[in-house]
PASEBA-1860 file (N, C-alpha, C; in nm, 3 decimals):
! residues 240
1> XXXXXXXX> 0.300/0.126/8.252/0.175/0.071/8.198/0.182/0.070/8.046 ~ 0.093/-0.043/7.971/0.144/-0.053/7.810/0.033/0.018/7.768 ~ 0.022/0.124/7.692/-0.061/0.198/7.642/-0.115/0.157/7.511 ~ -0.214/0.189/7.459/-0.286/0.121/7.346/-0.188/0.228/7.248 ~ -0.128/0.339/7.236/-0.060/0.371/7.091/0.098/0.310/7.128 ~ 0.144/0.256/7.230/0.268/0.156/7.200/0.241/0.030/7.107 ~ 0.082/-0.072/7.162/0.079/-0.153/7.068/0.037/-0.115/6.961 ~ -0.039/0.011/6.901/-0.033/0.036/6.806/0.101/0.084/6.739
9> XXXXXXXX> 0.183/0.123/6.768/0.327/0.149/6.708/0.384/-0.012/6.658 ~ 0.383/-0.084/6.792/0.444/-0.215/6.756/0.368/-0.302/6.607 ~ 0.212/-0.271/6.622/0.157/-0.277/6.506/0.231/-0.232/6.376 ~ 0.186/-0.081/6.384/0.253/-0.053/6.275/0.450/-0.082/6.239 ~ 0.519/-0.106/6.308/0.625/-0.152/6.301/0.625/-0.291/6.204 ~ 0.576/-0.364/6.286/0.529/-0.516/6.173/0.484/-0.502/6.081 ~ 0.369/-0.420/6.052/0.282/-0.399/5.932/0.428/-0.311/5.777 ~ 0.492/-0.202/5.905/0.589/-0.121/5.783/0.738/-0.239/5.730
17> XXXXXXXX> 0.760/-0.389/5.834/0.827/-0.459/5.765/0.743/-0.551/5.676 ~ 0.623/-0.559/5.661/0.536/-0.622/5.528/0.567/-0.609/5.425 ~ 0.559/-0.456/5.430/0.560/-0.312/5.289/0.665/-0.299/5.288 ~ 0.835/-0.360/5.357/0.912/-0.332/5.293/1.004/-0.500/5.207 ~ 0.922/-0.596/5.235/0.946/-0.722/5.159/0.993/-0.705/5.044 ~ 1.080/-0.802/5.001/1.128/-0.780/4.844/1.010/-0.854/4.779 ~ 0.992/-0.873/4.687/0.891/-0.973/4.658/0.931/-1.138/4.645 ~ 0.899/-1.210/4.674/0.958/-1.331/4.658/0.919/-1.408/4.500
25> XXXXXXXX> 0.962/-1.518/4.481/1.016/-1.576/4.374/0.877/-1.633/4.276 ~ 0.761/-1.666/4.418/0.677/-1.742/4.308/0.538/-1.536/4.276 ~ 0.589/-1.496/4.342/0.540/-1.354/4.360/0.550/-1.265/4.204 ~ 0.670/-1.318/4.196/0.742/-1.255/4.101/0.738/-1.317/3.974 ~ 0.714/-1.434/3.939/0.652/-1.497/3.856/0.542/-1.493/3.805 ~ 0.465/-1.487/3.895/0.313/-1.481/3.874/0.300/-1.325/3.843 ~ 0.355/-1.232/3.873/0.358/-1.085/3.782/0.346/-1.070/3.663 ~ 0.517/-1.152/3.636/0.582/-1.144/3.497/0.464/-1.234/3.389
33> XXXXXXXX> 0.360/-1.326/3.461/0.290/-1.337/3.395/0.140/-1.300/3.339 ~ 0.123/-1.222/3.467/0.040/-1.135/3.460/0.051/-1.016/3.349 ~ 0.190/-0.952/3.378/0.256/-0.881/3.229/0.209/-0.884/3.113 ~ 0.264/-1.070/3.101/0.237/-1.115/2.946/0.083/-1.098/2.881 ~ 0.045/-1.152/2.998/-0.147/-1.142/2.977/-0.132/-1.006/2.933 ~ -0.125/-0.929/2.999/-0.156/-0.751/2.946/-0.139/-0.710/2.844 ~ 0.022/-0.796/2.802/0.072/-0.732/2.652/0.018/-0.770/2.559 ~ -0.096/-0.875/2.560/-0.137/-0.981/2.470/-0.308/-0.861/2.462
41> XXXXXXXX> -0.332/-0.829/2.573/-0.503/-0.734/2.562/-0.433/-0.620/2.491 ~ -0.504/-0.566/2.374/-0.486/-0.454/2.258/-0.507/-0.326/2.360 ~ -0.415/-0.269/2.310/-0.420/-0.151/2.376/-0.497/-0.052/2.408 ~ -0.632/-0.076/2.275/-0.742/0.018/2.273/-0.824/-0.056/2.410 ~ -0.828/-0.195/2.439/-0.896/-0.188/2.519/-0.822/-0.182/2.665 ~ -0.709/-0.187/2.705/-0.624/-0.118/2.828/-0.705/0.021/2.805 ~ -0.694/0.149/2.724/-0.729/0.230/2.750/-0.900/0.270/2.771 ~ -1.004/0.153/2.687/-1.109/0.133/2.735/-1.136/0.155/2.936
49> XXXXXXXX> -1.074/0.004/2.949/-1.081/-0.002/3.070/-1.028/0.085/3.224 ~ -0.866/0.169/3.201/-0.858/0.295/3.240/-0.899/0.385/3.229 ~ -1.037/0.396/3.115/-1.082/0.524/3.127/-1.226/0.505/3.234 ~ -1.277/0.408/3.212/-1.390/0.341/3.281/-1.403/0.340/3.414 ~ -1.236/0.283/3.478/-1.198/0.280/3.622/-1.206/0.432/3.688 ~ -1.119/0.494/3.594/-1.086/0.635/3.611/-1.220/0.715/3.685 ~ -1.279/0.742/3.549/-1.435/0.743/3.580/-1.556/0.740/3.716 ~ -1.533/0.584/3.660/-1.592/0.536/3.797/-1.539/0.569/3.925
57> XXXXXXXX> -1.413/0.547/3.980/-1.384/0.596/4.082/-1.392/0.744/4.141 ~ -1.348/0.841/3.993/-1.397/0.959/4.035/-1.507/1.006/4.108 ~ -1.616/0.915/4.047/-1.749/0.940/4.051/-1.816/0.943/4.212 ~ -1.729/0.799/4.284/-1.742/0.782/4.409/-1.669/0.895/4.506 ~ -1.557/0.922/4.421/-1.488/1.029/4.536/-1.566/1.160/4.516 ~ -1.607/1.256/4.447/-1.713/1.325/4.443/-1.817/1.251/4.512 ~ -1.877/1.173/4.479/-2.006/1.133/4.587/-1.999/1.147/4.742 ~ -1.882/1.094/4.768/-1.837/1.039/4.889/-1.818/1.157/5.007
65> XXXXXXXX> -1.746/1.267/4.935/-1.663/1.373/4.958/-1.846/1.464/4.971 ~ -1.901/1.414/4.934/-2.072/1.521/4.967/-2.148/1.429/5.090 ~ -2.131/1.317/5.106/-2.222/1.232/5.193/-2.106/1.246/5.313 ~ -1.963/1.240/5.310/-1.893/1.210/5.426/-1.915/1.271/5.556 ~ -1.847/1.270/5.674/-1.863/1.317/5.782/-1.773/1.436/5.832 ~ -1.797/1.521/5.907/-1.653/1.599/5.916/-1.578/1.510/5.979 ~ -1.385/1.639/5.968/-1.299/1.504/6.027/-1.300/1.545/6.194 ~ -1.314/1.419/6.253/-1.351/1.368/6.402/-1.268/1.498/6.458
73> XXXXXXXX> -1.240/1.553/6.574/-1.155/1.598/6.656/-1.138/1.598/6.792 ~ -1.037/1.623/6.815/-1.040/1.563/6.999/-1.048/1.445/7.058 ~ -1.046/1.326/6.953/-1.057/1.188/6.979/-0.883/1.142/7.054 ~ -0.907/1.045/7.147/-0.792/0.970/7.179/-0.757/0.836/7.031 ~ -0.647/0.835/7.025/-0.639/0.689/6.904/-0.706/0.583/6.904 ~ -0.718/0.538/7.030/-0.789/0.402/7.064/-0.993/0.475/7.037 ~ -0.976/0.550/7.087/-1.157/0.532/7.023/-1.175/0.555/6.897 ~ -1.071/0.669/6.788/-1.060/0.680/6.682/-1.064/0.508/6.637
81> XXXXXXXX> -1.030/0.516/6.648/-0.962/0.330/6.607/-1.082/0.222/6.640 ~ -1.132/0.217/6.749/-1.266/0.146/6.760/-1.412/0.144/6.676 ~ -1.406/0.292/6.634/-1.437/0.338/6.556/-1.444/0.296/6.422 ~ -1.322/0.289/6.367/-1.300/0.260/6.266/-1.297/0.077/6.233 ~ -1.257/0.056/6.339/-1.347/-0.147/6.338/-1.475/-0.122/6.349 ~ -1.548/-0.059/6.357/-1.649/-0.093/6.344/-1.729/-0.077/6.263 ~ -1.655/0.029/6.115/-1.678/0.054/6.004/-1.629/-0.083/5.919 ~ -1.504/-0.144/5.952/-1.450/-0.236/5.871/-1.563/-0.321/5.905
89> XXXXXXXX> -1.623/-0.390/5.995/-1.701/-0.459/6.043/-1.839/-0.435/5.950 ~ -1.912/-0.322/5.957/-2.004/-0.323/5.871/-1.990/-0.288/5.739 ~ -1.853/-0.249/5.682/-1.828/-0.287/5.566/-1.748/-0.392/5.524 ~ -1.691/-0.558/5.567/-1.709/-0.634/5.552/-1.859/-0.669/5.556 ~ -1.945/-0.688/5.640/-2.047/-0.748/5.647/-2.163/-0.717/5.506 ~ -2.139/-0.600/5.436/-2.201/-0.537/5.323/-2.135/-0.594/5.234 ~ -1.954/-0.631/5.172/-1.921/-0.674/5.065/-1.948/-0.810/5.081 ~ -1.920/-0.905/5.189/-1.983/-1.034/5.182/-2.159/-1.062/5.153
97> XXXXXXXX> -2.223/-0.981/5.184/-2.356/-0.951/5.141/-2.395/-0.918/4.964 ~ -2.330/-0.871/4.949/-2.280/-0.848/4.740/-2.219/-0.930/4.700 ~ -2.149/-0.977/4.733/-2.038/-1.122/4.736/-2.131/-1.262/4.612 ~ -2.224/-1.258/4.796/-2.280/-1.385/4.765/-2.418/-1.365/4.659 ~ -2.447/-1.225/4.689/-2.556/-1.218/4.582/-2.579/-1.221/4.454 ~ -2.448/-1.147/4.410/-2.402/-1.121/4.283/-2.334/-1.266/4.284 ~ -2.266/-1.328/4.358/-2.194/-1.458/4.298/-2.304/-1.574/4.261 ~ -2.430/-1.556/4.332/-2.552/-1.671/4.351/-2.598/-1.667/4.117
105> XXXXXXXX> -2.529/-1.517/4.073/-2.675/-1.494/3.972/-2.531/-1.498/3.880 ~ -2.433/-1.543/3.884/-2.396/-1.616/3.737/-2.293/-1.502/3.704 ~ -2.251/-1.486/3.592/-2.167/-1.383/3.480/-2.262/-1.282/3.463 ~ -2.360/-1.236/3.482/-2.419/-1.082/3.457/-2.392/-1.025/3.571 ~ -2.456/-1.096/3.672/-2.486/-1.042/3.847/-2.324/-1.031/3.877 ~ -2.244/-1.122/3.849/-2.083/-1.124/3.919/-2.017/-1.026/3.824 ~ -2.006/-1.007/3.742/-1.975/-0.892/3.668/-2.024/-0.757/3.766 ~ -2.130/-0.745/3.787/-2.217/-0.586/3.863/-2.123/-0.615/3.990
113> XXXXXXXX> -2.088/-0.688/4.053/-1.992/-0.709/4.181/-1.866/-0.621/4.189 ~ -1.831/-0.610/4.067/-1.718/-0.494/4.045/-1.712/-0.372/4.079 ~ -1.793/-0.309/4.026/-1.826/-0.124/4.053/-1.908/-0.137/4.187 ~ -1.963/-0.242/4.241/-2.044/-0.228/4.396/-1.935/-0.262/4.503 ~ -1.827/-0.363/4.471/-1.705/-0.347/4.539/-1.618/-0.255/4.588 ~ -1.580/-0.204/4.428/-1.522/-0.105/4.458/-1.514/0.085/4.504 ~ -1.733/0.058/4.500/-1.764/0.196/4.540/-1.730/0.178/4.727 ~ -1.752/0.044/4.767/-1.798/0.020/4.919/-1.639/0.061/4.992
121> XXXXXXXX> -1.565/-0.007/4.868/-1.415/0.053/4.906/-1.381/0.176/4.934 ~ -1.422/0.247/4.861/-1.363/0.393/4.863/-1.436/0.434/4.953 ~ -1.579/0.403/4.974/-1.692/0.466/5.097/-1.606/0.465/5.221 ~ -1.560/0.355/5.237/-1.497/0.284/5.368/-1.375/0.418/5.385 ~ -1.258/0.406/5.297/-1.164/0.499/5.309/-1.184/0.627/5.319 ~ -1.280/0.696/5.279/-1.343/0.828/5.335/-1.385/0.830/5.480 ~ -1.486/0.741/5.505/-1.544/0.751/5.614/-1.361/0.697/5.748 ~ -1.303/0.635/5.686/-1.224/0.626/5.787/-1.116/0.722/5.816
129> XXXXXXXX> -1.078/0.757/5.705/-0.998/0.927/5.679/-1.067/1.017/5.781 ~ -1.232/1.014/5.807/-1.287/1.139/5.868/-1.256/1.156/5.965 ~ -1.212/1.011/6.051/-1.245/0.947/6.186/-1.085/0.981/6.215 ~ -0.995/0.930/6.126/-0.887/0.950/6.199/-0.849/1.148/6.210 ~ -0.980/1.224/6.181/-0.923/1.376/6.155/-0.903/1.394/6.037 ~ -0.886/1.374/5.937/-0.846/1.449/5.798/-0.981/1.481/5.777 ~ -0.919/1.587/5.642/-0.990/1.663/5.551/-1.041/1.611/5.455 ~ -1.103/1.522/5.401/-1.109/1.487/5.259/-1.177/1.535/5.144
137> XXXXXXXX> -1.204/1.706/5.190/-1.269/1.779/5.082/-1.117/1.828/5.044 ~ -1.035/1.821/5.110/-0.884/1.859/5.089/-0.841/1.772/4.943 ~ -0.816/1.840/4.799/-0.783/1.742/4.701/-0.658/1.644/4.741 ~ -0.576/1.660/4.767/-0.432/1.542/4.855/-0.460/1.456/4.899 ~ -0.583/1.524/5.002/-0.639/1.379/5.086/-0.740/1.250/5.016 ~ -0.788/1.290/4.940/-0.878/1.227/4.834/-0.743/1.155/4.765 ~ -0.618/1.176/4.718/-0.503/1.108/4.638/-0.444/1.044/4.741 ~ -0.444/1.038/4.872/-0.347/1.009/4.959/-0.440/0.842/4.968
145> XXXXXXXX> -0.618/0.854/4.950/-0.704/0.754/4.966/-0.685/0.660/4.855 ~ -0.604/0.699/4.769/-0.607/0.585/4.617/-0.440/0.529/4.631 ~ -0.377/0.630/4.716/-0.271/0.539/4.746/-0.225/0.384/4.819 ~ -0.325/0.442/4.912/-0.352/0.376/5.049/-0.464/0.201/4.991 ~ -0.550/0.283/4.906/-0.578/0.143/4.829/-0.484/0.063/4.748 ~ -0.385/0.128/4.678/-0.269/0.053/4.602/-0.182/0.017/4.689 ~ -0.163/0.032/4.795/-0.097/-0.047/4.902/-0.152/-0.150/4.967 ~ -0.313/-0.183/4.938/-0.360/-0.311/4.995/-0.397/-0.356/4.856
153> XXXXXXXX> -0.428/-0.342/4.763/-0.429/-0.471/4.622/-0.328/-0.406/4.487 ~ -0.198/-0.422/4.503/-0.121/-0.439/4.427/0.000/-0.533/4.470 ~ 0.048/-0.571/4.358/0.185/-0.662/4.368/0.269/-0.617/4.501 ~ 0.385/-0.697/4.536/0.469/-0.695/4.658/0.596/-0.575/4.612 ~ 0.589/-0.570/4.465/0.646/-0.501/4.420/0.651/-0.366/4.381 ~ 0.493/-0.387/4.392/0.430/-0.197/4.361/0.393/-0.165/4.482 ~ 0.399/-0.236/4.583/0.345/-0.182/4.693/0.456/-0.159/4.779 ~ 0.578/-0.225/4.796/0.694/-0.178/4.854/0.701/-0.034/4.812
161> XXXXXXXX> 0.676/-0.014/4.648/0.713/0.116/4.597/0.636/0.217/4.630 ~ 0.482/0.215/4.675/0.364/0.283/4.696/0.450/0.322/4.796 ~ 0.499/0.240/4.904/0.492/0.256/5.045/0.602/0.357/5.064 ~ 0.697/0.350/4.994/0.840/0.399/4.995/0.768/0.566/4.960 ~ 0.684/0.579/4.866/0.609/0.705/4.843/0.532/0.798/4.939 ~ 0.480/0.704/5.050/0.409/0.792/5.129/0.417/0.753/5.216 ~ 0.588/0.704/5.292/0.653/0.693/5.373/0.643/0.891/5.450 ~ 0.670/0.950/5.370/0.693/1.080/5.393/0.601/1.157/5.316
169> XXXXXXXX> 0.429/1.128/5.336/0.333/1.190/5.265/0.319/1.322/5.258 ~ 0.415/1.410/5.348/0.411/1.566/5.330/0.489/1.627/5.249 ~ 0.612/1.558/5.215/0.717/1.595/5.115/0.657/1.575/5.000 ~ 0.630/1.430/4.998/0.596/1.365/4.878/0.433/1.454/4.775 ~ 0.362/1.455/4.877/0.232/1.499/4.807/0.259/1.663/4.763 ~ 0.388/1.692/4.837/0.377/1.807/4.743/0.402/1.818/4.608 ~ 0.492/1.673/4.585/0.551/1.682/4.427/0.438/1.666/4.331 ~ 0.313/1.609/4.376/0.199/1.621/4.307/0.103/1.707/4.245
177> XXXXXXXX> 0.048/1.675/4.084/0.001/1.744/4.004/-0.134/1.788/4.064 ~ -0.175/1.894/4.083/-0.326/1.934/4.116/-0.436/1.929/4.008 ~ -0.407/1.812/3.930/-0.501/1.764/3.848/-0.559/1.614/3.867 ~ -0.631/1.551/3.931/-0.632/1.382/3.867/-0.652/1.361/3.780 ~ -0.619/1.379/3.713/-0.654/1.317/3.532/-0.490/1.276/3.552 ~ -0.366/1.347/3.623/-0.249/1.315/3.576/-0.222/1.166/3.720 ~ -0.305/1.164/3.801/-0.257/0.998/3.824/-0.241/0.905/3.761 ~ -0.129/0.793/3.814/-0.133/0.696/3.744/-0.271/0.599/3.739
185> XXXXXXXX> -0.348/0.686/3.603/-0.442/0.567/3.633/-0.482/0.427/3.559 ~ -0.354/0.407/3.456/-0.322/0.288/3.405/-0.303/0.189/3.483 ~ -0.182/0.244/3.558/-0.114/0.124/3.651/-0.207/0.070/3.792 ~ -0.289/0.235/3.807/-0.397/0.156/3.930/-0.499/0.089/3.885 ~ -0.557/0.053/3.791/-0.633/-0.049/3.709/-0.557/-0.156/3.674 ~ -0.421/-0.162/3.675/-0.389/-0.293/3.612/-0.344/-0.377/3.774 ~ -0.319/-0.317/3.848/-0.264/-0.346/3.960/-0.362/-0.412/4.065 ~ -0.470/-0.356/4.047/-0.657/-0.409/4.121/-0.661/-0.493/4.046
193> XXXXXXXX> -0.693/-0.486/3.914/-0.780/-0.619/3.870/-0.701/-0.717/3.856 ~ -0.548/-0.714/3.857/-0.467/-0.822/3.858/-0.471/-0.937/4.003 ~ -0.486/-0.807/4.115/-0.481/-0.868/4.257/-0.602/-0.966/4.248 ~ -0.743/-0.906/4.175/-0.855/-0.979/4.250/-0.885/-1.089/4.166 ~ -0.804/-1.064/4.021/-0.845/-1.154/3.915/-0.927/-1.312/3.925 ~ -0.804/-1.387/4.018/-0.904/-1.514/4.049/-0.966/-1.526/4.126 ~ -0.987/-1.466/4.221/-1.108/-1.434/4.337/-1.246/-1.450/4.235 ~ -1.282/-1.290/4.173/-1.365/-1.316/4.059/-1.400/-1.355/3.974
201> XXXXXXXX> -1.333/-1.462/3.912/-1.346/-1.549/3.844/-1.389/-1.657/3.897 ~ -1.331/-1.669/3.996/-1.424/-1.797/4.074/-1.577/-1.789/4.092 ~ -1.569/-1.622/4.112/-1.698/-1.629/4.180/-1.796/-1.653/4.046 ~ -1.773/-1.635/3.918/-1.890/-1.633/3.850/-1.925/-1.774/3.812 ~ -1.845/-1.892/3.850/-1.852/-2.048/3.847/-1.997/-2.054/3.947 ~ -2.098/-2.143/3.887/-2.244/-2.154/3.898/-2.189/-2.260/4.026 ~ -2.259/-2.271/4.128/-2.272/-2.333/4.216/-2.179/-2.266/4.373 ~ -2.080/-2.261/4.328/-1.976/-2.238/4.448/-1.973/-2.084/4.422
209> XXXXXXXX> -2.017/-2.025/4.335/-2.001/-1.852/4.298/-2.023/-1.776/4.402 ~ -2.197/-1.810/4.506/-2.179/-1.710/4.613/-2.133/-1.724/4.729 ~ -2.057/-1.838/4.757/-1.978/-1.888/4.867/-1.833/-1.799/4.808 ~ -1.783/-1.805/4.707/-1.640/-1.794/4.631/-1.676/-1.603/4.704 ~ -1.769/-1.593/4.626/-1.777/-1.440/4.672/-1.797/-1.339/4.779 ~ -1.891/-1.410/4.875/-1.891/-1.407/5.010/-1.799/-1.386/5.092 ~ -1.689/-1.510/5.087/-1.548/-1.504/5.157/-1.467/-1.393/5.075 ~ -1.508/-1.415/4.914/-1.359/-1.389/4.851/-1.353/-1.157/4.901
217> XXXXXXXX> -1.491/-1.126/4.911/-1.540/-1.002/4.898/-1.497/-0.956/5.074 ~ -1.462/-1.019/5.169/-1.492/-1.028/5.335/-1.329/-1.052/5.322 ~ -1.271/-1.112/5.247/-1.180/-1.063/5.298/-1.066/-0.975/5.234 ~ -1.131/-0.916/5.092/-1.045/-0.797/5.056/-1.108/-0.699/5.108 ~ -1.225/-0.686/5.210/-1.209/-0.528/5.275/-1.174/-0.548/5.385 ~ -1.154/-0.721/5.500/-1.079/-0.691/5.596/-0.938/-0.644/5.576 ~ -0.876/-0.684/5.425/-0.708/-0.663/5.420/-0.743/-0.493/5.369 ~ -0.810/-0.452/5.330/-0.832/-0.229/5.314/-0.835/-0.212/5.460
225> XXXXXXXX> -0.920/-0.272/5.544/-0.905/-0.192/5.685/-0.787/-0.211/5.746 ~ -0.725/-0.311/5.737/-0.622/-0.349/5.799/-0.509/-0.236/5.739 ~ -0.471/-0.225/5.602/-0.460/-0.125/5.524/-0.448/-0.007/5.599 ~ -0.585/0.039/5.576/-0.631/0.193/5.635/-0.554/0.228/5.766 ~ -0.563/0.118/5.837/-0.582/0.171/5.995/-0.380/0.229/6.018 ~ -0.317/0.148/5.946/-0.197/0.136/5.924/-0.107/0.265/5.818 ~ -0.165/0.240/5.782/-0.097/0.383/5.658/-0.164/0.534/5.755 ~ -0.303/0.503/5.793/-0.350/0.660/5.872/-0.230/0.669/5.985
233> XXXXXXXX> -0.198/0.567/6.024/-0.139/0.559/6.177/0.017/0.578/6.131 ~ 0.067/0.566/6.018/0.161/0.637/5.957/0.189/0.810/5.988 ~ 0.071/0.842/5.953/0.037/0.986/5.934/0.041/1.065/6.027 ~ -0.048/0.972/6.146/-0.058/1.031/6.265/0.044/1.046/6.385 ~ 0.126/0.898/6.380/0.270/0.908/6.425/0.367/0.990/6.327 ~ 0.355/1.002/6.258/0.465/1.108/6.189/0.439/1.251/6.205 ~ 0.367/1.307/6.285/0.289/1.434/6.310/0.341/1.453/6.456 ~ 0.347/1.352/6.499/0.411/1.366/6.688/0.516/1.444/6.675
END
């Protein structure tokens, strides 16, 4: 009989040859120009904006880490997992809801789309961390959640490399500093806002803005769940 964690293996099998793609040619272009853009923004404001991200995200993982749930136990995978669609489900249905609202009200409102995006993000990765069993008052597990986001919006190139990192998240997280202040939190700011860059930009164009945002917001948290469900299921098959 085919059991629901074979097709989830076969899942994750496909999903771990994604993350190990080289990057391809027009991939790789569009980086190197992304680059240039960067080298051209003054450095005071790169460090503006990493300190801001920094910040902000902290802010949610403390929040998050007080509102969350304990982690699930005794669950089979498949209800863990049902579970957790049905979080992606009502958190798609919430960023397409901000999407279009903030995209309807122009360059002030689509601007505020940013920090409401990316709190719903991190909400999502806690609450799904709980479900699959983890700890996330655990500091690792809270770093293991910002990885797992740089593996769904960064380049083909940083994310092969993410992946190659927490291929073996028990070795690996030990080499880690018990500070966050020492993450990379340059490169995870340049690596997000590069991914979503024209998404959001579209959206603040008057007319098509809360349609642009609607879709564009629905489907960067279906590609985090898709994400999530895949990197946890990493974790959890590597524990067998």
């Amino acid at each position: 009989m085919y059991s629901y964690e074979q097709a989830a293996m076969e899942e994750l099998g496909r999903w771990q040859c994604e993350m190990l793609k080289q990057p391809s040619l027009a991939s790789r272009l569009s980086k190197g120009v992304q680059n240039k853009v960067n080298g051209l923004i003054p450095e005071r404001a790169h460090r503006v904006v990493t300190e801001t991200i920094k910040n902000m995200v902290r802010a949610v993982l403390f929040g998050s880490e007080l509102t969350s749930a304990l982690p699930l136990a005794g669950a089979s995978l498949e209800v863990r997992e049902q579970l957790v669609r049905d979080k992606i489900g009502f958190y798609r249905k919430t960023a397409a809801a901000s999407g279009a609202w903030t995209g309807s009200g122009g360059i002030f409102l689509g601007i505020a789309d940013f920090p409401i995006l990316l709190s719903l993000k991190l909400k999502f990765l806690f609450d799904a961390a709980s479900i699959y069993g983890f700890d996330i008052t655990d500091y690792k597990e809270r770093l293991y959640l910002l990885y797992v986001f740089q593996l769904a919006f960064s380049s083909q190139q940083k994310t092969r490399e993410i992946y190659l990192q927490v291929l073996d998240w028990k070795s690996f997280s030990e080499t880690l500093p018990q500070d966050m202040n020492s993450f990379d939190w340059r490169s995870f700011q340049q690596e997000y806002r590069d991914y979503i860059d024209l998404a959001k930009m579209l959206q603040l164009v008057p007319v098509i803005g809360a349609a642009v945002g609607a879709v564009a917001n629905y489907r960067l948290m279906d590609k985090l769940g898709d994400t999530a469900v895949n990197a946890y299921r990493l974790r959890l098959f590597d524990s067998l």
